[in-house]
N, C-alpha and C positions, 0 to 999 in steps of 0.2 A: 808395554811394548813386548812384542815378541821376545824372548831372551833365546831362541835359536838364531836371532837375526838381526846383532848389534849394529847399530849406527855409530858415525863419528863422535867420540867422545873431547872432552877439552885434552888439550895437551897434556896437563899433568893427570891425566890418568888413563893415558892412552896405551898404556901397560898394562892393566889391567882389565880382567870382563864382570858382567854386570854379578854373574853368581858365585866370582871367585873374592870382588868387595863384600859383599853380602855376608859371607859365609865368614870372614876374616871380622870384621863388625859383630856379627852374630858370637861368635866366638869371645873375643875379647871385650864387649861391653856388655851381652844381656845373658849368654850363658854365668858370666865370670862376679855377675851384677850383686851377689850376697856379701861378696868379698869386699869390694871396692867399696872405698872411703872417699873419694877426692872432694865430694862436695860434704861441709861441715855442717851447713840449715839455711834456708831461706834469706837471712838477713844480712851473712856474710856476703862479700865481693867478688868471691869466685861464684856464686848458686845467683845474686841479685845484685844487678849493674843500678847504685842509686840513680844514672839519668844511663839514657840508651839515646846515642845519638850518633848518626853518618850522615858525612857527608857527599854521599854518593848522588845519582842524579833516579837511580830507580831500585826503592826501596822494596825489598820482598823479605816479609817474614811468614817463616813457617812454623805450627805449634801442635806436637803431637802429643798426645796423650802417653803416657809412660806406664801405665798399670798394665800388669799380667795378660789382661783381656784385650790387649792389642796384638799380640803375637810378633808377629814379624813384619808389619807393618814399618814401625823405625828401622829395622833391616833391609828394606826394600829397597827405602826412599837415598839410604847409605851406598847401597852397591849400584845405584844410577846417577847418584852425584854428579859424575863424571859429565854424561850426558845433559842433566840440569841443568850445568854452569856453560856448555858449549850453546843449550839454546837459548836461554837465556841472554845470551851475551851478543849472538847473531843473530836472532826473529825478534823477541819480544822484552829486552828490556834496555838491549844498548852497551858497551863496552865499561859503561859507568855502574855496573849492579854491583851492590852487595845486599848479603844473606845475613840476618838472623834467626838462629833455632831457640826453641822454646819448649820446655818440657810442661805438662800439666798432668797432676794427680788431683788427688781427694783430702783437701787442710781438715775436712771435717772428720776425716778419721786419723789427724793430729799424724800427718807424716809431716818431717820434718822439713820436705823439702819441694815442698807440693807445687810449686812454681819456681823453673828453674827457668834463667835470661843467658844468654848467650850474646857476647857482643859481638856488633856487623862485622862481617867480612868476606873475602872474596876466596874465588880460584881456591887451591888446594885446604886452603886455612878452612875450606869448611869442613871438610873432614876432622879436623883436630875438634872444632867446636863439635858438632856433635857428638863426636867419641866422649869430651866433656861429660854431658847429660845423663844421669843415671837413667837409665833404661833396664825395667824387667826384675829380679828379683822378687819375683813370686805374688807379689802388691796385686790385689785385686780390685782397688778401692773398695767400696761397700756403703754406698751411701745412698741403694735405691734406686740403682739406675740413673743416680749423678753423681760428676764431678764437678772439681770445680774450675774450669773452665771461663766462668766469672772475673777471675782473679785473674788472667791475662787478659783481658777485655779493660779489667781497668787501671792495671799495670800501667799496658802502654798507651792508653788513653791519657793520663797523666805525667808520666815520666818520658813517652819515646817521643823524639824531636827529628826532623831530617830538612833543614833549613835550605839546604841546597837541592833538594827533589824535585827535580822537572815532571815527572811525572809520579801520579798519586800510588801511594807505597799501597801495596798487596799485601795482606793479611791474611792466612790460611789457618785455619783449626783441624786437626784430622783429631775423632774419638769416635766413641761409641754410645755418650751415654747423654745427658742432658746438663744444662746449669741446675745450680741451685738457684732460688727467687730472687736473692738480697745477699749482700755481702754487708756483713756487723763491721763498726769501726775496729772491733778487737783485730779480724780477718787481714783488714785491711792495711793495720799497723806490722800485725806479727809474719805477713805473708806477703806483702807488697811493698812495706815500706813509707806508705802513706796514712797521712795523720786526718782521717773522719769526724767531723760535730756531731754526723750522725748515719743512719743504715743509708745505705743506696741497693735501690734495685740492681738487676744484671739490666733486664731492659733501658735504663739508663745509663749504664757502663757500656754497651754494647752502640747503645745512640750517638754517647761522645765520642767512641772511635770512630764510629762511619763518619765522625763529620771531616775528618781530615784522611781515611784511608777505606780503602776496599774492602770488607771486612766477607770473609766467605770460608763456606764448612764443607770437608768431606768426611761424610758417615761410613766408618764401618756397620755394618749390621749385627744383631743378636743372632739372629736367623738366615741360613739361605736357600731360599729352593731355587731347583731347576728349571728353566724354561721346556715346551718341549720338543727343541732342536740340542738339549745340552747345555744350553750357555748359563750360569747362574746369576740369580736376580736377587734384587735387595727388596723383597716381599713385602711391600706397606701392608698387606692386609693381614699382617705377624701384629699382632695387638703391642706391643715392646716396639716391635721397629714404627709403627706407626708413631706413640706416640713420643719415641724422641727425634724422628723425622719432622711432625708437627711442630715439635717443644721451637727448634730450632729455623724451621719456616717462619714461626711469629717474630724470633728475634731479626733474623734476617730479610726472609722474605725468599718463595719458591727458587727466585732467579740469582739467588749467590748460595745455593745448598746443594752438595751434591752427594747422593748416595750411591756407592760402591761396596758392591757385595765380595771383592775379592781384592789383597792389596797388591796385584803385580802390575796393575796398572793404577795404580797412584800418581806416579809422575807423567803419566800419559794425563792426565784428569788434570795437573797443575798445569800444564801445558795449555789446556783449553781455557783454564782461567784466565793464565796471561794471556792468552790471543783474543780472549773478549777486549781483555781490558785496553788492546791497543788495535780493536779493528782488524785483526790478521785470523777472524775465526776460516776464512776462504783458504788462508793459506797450511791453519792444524789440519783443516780436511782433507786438502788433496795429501800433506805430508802424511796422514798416519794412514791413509784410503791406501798410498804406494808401497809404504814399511808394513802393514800389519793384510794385505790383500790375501796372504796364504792363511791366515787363520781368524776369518770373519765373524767367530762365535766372541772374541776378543774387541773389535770393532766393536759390535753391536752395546757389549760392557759398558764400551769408553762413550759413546754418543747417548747411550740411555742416562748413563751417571749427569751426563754434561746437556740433557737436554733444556730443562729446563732455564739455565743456564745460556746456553746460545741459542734458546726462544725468539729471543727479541733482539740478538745482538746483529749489528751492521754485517755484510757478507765480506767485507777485510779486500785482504788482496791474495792474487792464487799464481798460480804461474805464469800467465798471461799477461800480469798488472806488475811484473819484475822490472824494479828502480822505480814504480809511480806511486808507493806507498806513501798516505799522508800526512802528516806530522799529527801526533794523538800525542797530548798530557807530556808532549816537551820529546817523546822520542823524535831523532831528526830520521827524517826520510833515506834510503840507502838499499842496496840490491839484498832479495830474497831469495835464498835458495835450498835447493832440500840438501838437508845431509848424507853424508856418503857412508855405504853399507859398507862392514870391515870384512865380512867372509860371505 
């Protein structure tokens, strides 16, 4: 989103703007990140919840890469919070949401805390949790041009439960790099918490979760060039971007992967995921076509990242179809409408 031209944020952060959260996050978790100790290793209870369970009605977790080479990416996704949890809560998941964050590094270059779980919660409480999550200190991984990414795939493929879910919980990955092939039983005891007979693929850790959740990626890119009107592109034809673009195609599949060459619209991009996932792609449209009309090289971003993606999906509801939205995956029907600009 434009950040000269805030929308309605939730109530508890309606004091604050989107690049004075940012910068206060920025500050205190990933500048500060050498120092800080709060998580002790993977295994403990503050770094890894042994079962991960809400009982909320619309389940969305988010999982961001935590090495160096994400930049400010987790800073972003921090100082729009705000705005997250309002729509969230109004278009696409229902008054019943809660959030869990999730950090993913690189176990193969033996950090200690390479998969970090954060339990659900709502409204302000997300901010505490991801403040939580070590983010940044200098960690580059170094594994190749993978992480392991794997190990949250089969985390909550095993351990996360959401018995009360009306609608199918959303699963978000943001990184930059690819899975490793196979997670060893060692991986999977020392980093998960879960006890193996033997290897498992990612391709099967990644199968078992889509059977019960949404499973979908947004890539940073290695590279970016410029379109030539200005606008920056996530370049497949960058041999690196391509093949963790591909890596991540197979696991998934073109229509839940989205590549974003730039992170200020990250949450503009999770926005269009939820509104696949409940039929409301008509209504992302018209909303960000109205908030982002001054600066259309930004548009162009957010609909390319999300094409493949809202390829095939139903046309939703748009201003026109206000109160006749349908019941999708347990959300009940109810009035849509755009949020309101603050200045």
């Amino acid at each position: 989103m434009s950040e000269d031209y805030e929308y309605e944020p939730a109530k508890w952060s309606a004091k604050t703007t989107f690049k004075s959260a940012r910068a206060a996050y920025k500050k205190k978790v990933v500048d500060a990140a050498p120092s800080r100790a709060k998580l002790k290793g993977p295994t403990k209870a503050d770094a890894l919840p042994k079962e991960l369970t809400t009982d909320c009605a619309g389940p969305v977790l988010i999982s961001i890469d935590h090495t160096g080479s994400m930049g400010d990416w987790a800073a972003i996704v921090r100082g729009k919070l705000g705005y997250l949890d309002h729509e969230m809560r109004t278009e696409y998941r229902g008054e019943d949401v809660e959030t869990c964050f999730l950090s993913i590094g690189d176990a193969h270059e033996r950090e200690p805390h390479a998969l970090q779980v954060r339990p659900f919660v709502s409204g302000g409480d997300m901010v505490k949790e991801l403040e939580v999550l070590d983010f940044g200190g200098g960690r580059r991984g170094g594994g190749g041009l993978h992480e392991t990414y794997e190990l949250g795939a089969l985390y909550l493929s095993r351990k996360f439960k959401a018995p009360k879910s009306t609608m199918k919980p959303v699963v978000i990955f943001i990184g930059d790099e690819m899975c490793y092939p196979a997670i060893s039983p060692a991986m999977a005891r020392d980093y998960c918490g879960i006890d193996l007979k033997r290897p498992i693929t990612t391709e099967q850790a990644f199968r078992d979760l889509r059977t019960f959740c949404s499973v979908y990626a947004i890539l940073k890119p290695y590279r970016v060039r410029k379109d030539s009107d200005g606008t920056p592109v996530f370049d497949k034809s960058d041999p690196i971007n391509e093949q963790v673009y591909l890596d991540w195609v197979e696991l998934l599949g073109a229509g839940y992967v989205a590549p974003l060459p730039i992170p200020e619209d990250v949450v503009n991009v999770i926005f269009g995921i939820l509104a696949r996932e409940v039929d409301k792609v008509g209504y992302f449209k018209d909303e960000i076509d109205d908030r982002q009309k001054d600066v259309p090289e930004r548009l162009k971003t957010v609909y390319t990242a999300l094409h493949d993606i809202h390829k095939d999906a139903p046309k939703g509801v748009s201003d026109d179809d206000v109160g006749k939205s349908k019941i999708v995956r347990g959300m009940l029907p109810g009035k849509t409408k755009r949020t309101k600009r603050l200045i």
